[in-house]
N, C-alpha and C positions, 0 to 999 in steps of 0.2 A: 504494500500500500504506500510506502514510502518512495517507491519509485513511481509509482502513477501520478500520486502528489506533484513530482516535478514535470507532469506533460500538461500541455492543455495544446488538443488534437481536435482538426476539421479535416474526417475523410471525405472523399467523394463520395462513397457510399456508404454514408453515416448513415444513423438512424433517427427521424423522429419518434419519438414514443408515444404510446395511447395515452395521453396527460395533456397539462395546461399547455402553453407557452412559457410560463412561469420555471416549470420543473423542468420542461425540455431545455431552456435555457441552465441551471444552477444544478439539474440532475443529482438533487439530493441533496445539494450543500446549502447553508443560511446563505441568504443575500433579502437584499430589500429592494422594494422597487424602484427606486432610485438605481442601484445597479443592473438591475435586469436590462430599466429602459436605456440606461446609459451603452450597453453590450450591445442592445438591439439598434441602438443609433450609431452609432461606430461601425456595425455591419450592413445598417442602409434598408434598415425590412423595418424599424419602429412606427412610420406613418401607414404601413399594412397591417401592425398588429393593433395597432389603435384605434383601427378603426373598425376592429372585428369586432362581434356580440358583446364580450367580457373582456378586451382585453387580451392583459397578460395572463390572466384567468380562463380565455377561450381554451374550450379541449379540441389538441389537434389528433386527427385520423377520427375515423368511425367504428375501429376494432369494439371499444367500449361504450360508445356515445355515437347514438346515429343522429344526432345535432354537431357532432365535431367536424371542425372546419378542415378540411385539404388544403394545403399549400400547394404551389408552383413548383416547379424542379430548381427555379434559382431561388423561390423565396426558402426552401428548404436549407438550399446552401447559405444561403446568409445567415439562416438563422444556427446551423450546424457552425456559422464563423460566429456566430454572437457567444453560444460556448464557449468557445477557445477562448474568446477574448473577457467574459465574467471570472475565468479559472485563474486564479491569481498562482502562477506558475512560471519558472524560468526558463522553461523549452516551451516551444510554440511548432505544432509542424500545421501544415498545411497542404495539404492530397487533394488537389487539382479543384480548388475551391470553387474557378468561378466555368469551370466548364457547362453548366448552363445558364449561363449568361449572355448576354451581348454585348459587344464590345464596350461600350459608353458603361455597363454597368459594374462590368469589369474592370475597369480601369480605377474605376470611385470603389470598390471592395478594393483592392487591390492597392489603393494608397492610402484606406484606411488599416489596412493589414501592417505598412510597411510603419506607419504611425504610432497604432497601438504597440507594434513587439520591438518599437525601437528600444534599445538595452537588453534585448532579451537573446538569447539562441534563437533562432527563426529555421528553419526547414520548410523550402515552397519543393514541393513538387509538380513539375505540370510538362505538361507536351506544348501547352502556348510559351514558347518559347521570347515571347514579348512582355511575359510576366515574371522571366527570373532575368532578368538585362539590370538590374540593376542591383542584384547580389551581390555579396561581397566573395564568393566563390560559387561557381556552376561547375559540377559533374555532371557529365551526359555519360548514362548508363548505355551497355549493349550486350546485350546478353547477361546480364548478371555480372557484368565489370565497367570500371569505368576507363571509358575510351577514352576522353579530356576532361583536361581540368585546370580552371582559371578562369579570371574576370570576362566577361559578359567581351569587351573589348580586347581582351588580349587572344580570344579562341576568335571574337571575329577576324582577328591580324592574322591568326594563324592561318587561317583557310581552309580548315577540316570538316569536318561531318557536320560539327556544331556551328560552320557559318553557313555549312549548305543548305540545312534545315533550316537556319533563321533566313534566309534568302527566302527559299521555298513559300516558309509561310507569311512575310514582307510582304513579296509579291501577289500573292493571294488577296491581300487586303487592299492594295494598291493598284494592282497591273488591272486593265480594261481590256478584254481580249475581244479581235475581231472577230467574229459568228463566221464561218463561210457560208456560202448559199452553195 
């Protein structure tokens, strides 16, 4: 328990639980609601749970409650990041948080991530490779080793895998391609 203590974790495929907003954010620990709403505005989902039935107090899924509210796939994430960020803990990881997301909303998770775990250990994992460019160290895993490893700028100098894939998906966001007829 003492090592769990030191994580506060937002996988991709975390879990909501059959419970409030309240629990699925603090998951058992004291907090108040001042903390809850503060986790849930740092992660960018507070003006959707405010304006639900109860609140922080809404029950989410309908395992238990067939009045419990569903989330989105990215309001889940946010709120699986308001977790992380209520756990008063020195490692922070983060398992491809804002994969459904779009880009604009991505970007606002993603500099509220960098915000919150500043001083802390941080761990981003993600394939949008436009989300770790400003770590302070990137490993690009292949196979179960890592292939490179170094600042965001120094693998793009290099010219290896890891600027081909940030090329690859740059252009994807940017390049206009012509249709043929």
């Amino acid at each position: 328990s003492s090592y769990r203590k030191r994580f506060a974790c937002a996988f991709q495929d975390g879990t909501i639980f059959p419970g409030t907003v309240r629990y699925n954010v603090l998951m058992g620990r004291e907090g108040t609601d001042a903390e809850v709403a503060e986790a849930l505005q740092k992660a960018g989902v507070y003006e959707k749970i405010e304006r639900l039935p109860l609140g922080m107090d809404t029950p989410l899924t309908k395992e238990f409650d067939e009045n419990g509210t569903m989330l989105s796939g990215g309001e889940c994430q946010k709120l699986l990041v308001a977790r992380a960020f209520a756990k008063p803990a020195p490692i922070a990881v983060f398992d491809e948080p804002s994969s459904a997301l779009d880009p604009i909303a991505e970007h606002e998770l993603l500099s509220g991530i960098l915000q919150e775990t500043d001083g802390k250990t941080r761990v981003l994992i993600s394939h949008r490779l436009s989300c770790v460019k400003y770590a302070d160290n990137v490993l690009l895993l292949e196979q179960g080793s890592v292939a490179e490893e170094g600042t965001h700028e120094s693998l793009i100098k290099k010219a290896g895998k890891y600027a081909e894939l940030y090329h690859v998906q740059e252009r994807n966001y940017s390049a206009v391609e012509e249709v043929s007829r």
